[in-house]
C-alpha positions in Angstrom: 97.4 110.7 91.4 100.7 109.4 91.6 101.5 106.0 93.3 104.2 104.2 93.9 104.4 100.9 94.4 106.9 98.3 95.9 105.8 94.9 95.6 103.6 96.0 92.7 104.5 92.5 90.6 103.1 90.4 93.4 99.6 88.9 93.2 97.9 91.7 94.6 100.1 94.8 93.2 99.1 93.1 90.1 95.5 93.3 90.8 96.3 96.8 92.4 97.9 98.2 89.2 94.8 97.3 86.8 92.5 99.1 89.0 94.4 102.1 89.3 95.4 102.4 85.8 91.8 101.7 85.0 90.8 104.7 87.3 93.8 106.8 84.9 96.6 107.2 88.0 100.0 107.4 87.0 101.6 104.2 88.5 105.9 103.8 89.5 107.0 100.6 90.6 109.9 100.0 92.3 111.2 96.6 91.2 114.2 94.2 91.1 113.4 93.3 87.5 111.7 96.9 85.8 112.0 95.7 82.2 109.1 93.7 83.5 107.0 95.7 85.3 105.0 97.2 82.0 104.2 93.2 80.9 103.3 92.0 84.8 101.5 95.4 85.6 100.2 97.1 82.5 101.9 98.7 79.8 101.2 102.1 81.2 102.9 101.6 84.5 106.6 102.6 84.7 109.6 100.1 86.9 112.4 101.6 88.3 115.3 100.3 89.7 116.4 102.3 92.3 114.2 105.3 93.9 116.5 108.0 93.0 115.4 107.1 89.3 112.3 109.2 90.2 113.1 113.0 89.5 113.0 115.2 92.9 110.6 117.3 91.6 108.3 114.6 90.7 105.5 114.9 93.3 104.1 111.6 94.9 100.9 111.4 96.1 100.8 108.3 97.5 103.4 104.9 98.3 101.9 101.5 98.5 104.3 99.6 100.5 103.6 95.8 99.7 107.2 94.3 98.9 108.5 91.1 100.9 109.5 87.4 100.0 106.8 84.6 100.2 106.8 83.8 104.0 105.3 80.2 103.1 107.2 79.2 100.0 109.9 77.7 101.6 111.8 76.3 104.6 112.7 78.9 107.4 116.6 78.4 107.2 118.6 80.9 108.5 119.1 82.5 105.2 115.4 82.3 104.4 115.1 84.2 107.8 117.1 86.8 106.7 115.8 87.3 103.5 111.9 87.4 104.9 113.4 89.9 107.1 115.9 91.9 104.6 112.5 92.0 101.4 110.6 93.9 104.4 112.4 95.9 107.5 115.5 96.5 105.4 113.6 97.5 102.3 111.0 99.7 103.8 113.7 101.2 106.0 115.4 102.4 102.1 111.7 103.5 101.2 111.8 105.9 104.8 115.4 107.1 104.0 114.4 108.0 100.4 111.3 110.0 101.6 113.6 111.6 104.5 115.6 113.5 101.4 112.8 114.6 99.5 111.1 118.3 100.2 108.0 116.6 98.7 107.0 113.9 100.0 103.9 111.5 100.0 100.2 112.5 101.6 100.1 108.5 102.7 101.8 105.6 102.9 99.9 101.7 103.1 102.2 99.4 104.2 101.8 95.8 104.2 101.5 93.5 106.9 99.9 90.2 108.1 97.5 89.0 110.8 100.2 86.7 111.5 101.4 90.0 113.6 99.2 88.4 116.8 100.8 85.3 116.5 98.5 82.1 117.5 95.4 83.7 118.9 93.6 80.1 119.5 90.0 80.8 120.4 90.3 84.7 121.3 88.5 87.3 119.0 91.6 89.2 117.9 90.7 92.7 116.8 92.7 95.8 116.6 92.4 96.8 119.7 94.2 93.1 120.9 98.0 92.4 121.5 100.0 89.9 120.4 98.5 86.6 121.8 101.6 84.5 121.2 104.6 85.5 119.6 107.0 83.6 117.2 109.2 84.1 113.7 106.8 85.3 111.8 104.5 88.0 114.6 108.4 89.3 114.9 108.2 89.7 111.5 105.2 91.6 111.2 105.6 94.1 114.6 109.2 94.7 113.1 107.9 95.6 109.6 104.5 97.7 111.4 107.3 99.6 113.5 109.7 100.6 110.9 106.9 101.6 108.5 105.1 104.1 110.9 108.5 105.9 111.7 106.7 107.8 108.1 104.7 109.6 110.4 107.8 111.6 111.8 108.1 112.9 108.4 104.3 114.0 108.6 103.0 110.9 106.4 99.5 109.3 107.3 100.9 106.0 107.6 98.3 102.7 107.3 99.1 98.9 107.9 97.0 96.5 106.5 97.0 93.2 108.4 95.8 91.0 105.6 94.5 87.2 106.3 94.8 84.9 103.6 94.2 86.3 100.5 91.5 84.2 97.5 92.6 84.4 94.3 92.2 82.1 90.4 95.4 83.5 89.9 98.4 82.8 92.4 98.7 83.0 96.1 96.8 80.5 98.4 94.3 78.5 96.9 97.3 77.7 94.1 99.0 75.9 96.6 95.6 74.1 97.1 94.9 73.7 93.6 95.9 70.4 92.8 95.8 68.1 95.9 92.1 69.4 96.4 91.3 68.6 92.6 92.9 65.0 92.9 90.3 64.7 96.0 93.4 64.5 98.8 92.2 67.9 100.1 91.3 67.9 103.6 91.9 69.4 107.4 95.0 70.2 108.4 95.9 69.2 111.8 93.1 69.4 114.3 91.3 71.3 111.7 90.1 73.4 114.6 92.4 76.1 113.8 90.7 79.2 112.8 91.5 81.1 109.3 91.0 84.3 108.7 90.3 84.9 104.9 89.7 87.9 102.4 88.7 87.7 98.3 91.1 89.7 96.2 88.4 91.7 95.5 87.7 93.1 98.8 91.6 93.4 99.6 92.1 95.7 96.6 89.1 97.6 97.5 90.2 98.1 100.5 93.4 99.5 100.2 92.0 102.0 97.7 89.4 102.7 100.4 92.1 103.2 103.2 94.5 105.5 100.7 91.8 107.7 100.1 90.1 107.8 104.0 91.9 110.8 105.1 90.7 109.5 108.8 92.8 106.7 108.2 95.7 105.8 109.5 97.2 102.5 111.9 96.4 99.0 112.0 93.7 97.2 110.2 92.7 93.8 109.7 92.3 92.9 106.5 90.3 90.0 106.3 86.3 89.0 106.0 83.7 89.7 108.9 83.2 85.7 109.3 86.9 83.9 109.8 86.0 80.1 109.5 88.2 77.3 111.5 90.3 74.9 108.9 88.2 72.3 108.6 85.1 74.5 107.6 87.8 76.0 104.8 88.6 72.4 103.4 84.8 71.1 103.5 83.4 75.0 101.6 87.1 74.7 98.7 86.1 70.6 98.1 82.5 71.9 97.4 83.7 74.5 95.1 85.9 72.2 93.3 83.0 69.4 93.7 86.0 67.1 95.1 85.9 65.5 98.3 87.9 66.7 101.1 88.2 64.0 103.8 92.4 63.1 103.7 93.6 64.8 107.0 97.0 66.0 107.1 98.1 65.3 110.8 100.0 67.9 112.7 103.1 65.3 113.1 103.7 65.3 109.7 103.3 69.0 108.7 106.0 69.8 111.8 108.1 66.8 110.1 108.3 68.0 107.1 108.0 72.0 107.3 109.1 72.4 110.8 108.5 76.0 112.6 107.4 77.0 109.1 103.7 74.4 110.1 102.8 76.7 112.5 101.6 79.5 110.0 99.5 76.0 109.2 98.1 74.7 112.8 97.9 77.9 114.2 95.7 80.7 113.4 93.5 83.8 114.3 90.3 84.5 115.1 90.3 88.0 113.3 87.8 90.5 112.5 88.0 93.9 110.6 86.8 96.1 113.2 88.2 99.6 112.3 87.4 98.6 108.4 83.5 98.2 109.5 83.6 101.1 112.1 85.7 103.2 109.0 82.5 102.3 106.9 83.9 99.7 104.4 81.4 97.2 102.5 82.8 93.7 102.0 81.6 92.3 98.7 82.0 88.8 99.9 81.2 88.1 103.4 80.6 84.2 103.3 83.3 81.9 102.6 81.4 79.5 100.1 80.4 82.2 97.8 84.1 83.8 97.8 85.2 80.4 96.8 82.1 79.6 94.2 83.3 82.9 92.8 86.8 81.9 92.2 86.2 78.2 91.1 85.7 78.6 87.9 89.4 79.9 87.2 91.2 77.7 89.7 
């Protein structure tokens, strides 16, 4: 197969591109930086600058659709806003356009999004099937990016969104944010701690999205996250255990809206999500409990 990628020098396009070159597919990433994409991805995997690089008569099989700015690395200014917005709707609105001129054009396209799409679900069981529960900057985000990615299907593309929770990795993402407050022992709740998270192992998310590219049956929303979401304070507790550091310090709510503003409710809010159409679609989660996802990983935080 051939696969393009945007947002293939990401965490997970990272983890994406060694399985796929490790399966012998031909990888393209599209890329603000390609004379990097061979070192980030694998020597084997070509970057391109702009899409018309790619030869019209070069079929694509398949477009993985993960680019956007980290939502959570910074202040949500009005520029920030516009770049969050800009690295997703704008971009995968040049990825449709693209496709629109080509006579061949993809089997499928898996495009990224976030359980962040229903907003702050509190105590409700979110599954596909549920709207958003409460909406704010960043479930715009997500139904914006959802709605401009299935306009593929108008061009007769299986389109696929993934709704991933947050994602477990030793090497970047979440739990490197996590890192060094939780080794120092000054991990702990955030908030309430009542909040609930749901949570996936890199393993399972890259699994997964090979599973959902190749599922012919497969196509809309899924969530992307383990079968048993914890609440925050179950997180902290099962990450100080793997780090064998305490994790008492809570961080109150005051101070994370202080200091982050609307940005903190990504943090005090959450959803109680479950990967229904993933089970129903017959996916295996290789990690299913929280502790051993994290045991797993603590050895290369």
């Amino acid at each position: 197969m051939h696969i393009l990628l945007t947002g293939g020098t990401g965490l997970l396009g990272r983890h994406l591109c060694r399985l796929w070159t490790g399966q012998g597919h031909r990888l393209t990433v599209w890329s603000r930086r390609p004379e990097q994409v061979p070192m980030l991805c694998g020597g084997g995997v070509r970057g391109i600058a702009q899409l018309d690089d790619l030869d019209a008569d070069d079929p694509i099989d398949a477009v993985i659709n993960l680019a956007g700015a980290p939502i959570a690395d910074r202040h949500w200014t009005a520029a920030r806003r516009n770049l969050l917005w800009a690295s997703r709707i704008t971009l995968t609105e040049q990825l449709l356009a693209w496709l629109q001129k080509r006579e061949q054009r993809p089997e499928v396209l898996v495009s990224g999004s976030a359980v962040g799409w229903y907003g702050d679900g509190g105590e409700r069981e979110l599954t596909e099937a549920s709207q958003p529960v409460k909406e704010d900057f960043a479930s715009q985000l997500c139904i914006a990016w959802e709605e401009t990615a299935q306009r593929a299907q108008a061009l007769g593309i299986r389109v696929v969104l993934v709704r991933t929770g947050l994602v477990l990795a030793s090497d970047g993402g979440f739990l490197s944010r996590l890192r060094l407050p939780f080794k120092l022992g000054l991990g702990g709740p955030l908030g309430s701690g009542r909040q609930w998270m749901p949570w996936i192992h890199i393993d399972d998310q890259v699994a997964l999205i090979d599973f959902l590219m190749r599922h012919n049956d497969a196509s809309g929303p899924y969530n992307a996250c383990a079968p048993e979401p914890v609440r925050n304070r179950t997180f902290a507790k099962c990450l100080g255990k793997a780090l064998h550091r305490p994790a008492l310090l809570p961080v109150p709510a005051l101070v994370l809206k202080a200091g982050l503003g609307e940005l903190s409710t990504l943090l005090l809010g959450g959803q109680r999500a479950r990967p229904t159409r993933l089970l129903a679609a017959g996916f295996t989660f290789r990690f299913n409990d929280l502790q051993s996802a994290l045991d797993n990983l603590s050895g290369r935080l």
